[in-house]
DRENVO-604539 format. One line per field, with one value per residue (C-alpha): x, y, z. Coordinates in pm, whole numbers, plus 32768, in hexadecimal, padded with zeros to 4 digits. Example, Ala and Ser with C-alpha at 12.3 -4.5 7.8 and 13.67 -1.06 7.14 Angstrom:
<rs>
xx	[84CE	8557]
yy	[7E3E	7F96]
zz	[830C	82CA]
</rs>
This chain:
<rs>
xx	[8000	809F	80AB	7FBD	7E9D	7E28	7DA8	7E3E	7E56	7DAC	7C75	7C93	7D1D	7CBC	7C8C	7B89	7B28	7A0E	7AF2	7BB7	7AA6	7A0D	7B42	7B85	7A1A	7A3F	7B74	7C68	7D18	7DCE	7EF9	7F78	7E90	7F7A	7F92	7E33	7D3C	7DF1	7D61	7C5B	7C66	7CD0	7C7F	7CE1	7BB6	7B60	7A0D	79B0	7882	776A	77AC	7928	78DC	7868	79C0	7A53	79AB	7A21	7B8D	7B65	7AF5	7BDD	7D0F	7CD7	7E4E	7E89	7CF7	7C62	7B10	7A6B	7961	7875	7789	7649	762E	761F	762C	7755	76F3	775C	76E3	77BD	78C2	784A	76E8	7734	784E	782B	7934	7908	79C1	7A48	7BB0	7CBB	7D41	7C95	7CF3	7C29	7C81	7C06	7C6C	7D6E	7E21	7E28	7D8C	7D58	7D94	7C3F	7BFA	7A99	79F2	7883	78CA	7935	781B	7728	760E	768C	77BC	780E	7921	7A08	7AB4	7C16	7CD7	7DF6	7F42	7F4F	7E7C	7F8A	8072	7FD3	7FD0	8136	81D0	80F9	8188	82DC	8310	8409	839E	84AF	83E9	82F6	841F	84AA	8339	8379	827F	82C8	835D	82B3	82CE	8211	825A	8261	8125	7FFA	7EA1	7D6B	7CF3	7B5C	7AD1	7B9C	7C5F	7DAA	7F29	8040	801F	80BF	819A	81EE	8340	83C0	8524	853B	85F1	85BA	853A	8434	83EC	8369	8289	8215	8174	80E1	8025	7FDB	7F53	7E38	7DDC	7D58	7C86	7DCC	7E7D	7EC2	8024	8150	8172	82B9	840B	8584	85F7	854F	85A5	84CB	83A9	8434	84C4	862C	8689	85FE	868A	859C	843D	8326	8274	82D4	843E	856F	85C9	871A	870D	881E	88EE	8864	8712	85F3	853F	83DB	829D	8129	8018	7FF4	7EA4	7F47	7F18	7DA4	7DDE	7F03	7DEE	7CE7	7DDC	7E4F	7CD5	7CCA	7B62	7AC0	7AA8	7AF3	7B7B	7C59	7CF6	7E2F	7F66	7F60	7E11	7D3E	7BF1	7BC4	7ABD	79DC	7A4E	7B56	7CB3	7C5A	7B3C	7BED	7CE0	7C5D]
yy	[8000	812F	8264	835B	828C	8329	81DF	80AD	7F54	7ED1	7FA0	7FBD	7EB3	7EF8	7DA8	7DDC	7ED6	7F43	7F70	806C	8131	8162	81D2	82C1	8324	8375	8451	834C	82A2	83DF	82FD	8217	810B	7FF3	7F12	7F09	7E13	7CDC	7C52	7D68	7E0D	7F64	8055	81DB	82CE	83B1	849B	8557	862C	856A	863F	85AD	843F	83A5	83F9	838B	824F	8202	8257	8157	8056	80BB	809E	7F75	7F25	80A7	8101	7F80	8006	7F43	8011	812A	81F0	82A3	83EA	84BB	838A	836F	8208	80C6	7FBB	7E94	7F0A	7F18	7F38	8065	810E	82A5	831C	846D	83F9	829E	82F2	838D	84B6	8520	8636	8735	87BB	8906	894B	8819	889C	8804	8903	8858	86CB	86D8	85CB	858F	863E	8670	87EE	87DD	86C5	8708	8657	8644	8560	840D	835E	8246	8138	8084	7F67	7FB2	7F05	7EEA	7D87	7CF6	7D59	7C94	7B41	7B80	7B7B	7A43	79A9	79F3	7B15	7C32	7D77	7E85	7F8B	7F04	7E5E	7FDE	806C	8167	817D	80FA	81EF	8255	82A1	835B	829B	82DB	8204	82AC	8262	822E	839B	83B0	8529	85E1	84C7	8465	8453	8391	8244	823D	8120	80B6	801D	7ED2	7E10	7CD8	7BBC	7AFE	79CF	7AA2	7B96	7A39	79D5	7B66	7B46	7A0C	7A5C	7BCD	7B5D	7AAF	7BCE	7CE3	7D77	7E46	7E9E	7D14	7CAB	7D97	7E6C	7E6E	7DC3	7E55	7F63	8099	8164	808A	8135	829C	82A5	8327	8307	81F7	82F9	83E0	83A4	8490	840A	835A	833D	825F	80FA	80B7	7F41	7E6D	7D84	7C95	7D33	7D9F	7ED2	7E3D	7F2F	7F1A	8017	80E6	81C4	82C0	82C9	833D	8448	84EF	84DC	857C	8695	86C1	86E5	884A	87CD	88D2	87FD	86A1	85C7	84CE	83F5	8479	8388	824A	82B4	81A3	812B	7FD9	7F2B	7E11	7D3D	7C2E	7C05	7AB8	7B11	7BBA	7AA4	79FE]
zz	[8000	7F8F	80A8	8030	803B	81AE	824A	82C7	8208	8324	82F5	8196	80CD	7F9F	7F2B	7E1C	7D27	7DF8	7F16	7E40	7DCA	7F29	7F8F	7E6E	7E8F	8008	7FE9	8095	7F41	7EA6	7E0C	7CC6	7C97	7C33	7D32	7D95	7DA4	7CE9	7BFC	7B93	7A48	7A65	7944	789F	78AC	7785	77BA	76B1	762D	758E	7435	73FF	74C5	7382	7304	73E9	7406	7299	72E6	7414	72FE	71DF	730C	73F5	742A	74ED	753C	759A	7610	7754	77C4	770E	77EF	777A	7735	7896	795D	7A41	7A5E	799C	7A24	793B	7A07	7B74	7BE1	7CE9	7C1E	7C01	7B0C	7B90	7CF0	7CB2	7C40	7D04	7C6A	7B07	79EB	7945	7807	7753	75E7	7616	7723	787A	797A	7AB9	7B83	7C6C	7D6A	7CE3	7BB0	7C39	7C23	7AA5	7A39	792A	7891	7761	77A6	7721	77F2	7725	7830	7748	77CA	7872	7855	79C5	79A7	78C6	799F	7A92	7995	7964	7ABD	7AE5	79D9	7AB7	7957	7A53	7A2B	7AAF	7AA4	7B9F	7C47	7C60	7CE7	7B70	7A61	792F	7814	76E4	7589	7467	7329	71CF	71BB	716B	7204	7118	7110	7168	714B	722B	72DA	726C	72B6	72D1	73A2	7513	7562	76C5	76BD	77BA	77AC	7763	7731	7608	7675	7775	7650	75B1	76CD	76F6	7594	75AE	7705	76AD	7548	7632	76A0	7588	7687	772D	760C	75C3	7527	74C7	73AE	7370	73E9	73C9	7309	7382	7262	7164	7209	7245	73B8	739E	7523	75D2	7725	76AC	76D5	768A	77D5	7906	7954	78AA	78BB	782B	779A	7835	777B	769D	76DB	75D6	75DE	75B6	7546	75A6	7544	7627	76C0	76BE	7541	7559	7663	7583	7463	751E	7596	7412	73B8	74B4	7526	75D8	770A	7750	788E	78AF	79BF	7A6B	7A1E	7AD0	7B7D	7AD0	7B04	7BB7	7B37	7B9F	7A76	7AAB	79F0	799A	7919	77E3	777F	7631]
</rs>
């Protein structure tokens, strides 16, 4: 349990995903999400004006690898029910964004003060459930072994383009060996639902990153030898895209402050 969250394990485990949303809800969970509630799919938030969701809603579908879409809510309804039968997306995360004109102007606790009835809220799968499969496959992961984020990439890979929505994709990068960069696309191309198996493996350049010790998000992690630098779509992808298209208002998840849904990790693996 990381320190910020301002109870005790002991009262608050946090052992589900309706543990964390009570406790994000409440005030008392104002901290990362990974970690939490093992073995519940956690997801990226986009909320957007009806008038640009159907747009969005095709770039979703034209980009599954970067923008796998779990959860849809209607239109004014903090509610989605496929995803957990109390969740309010208006309270249920820790820390949130709001944009205006694509730039970020505030990271509220809650966004009851900022809600309107014309918003649709999109829920994507979140690499943080493969992550999961992977160290139970026994895949090391030095980032998480480090407590760090993972660093990321844009590419010189362009996303489908729908209306106003489009970009280059977002990769989130992890060292590997070889022989566990094997295993890591088998078990992550089970599992479509969060971003599923690699994009690319090796040689950065071949899809426009020039300094692997220079990522445009999240800080470095220098391969060590006889390593691979291996790439996953990232959700970041859809949040750089909505910040390119200047809506007039959107909001997004703060980094690593993901919705924790009712829906289970297994669940997802086909």
């Amino acid at each position: 349990m990381r320190s910020n969250l301002a109870m005790s394990e002991k009262t608050v485990p946090l052992a589900t995903g309706l543990d964390v949303r009570r406790a994000a809800r409440s005030g008392a969970l104002d901290a990362p999400t990974s970690g939490l509630a093992p073995g519940y799919v956690q997801g990226n938030l986009a909320i957007l004006p009806h008038d640009y969701a159907e747009d969005f809603l095709r770039f979703c579908q034209a980009n599954p690898k970067p923008c796998p879409l779990i959860g849809v809510s209607e239109k004014g309804n903090p509610a989605i029910p496929a995803l957990g039968p109390d969740l309010d997306i208006r309270t249920d995360i820790p820390r949130y964004r709001v944009w205006r004109d694509g730039k970020l102007v505030e990271e509220p606790r809650d966004i009851k003060s900022v809600w309107r009835d014309d918003l649709v809220s999109f829920v994507l799968g979140c690499s943080f459930s493969f992550e999961e499969a992977l160290l139970q496959a026994d895949v090391p992961l030095r980032h998480i072994a480090l407590g760090d984020g993972v660093p990321m990439y844009r590419t010189s890979i362009q996303t489908q383009r729908a209306g106003r929505f489009h970009g280059p994709v977002v990769v989130s990068m992890r060292p590997l060996k070889p022989a566990d960069a094997i295993r890591a696309v088998q078990i992550t191309g089970r599992l479509p639902s969060v971003h599923g198996a690699p994009i690319h493996l090796g040689y950065p350049e071949q899809i426009g990153i020039t300094d692997l010790a220079k990522p445009d998000y999240g800080s470095p992690l220098p391969l060590e030898p006889g390593e691979l630098p291996v790439f996953w779509a990232c959700g970041v992808t859809p949040q750089a895209a909505i910040a390119a298209a200047k809506l007039p208002f959107a909001i997004t998840h703060a980094p690593g402050y993901m919705l924790v849904t009712d829906l289970k990790n297994a669940q997802l693996a086909v």
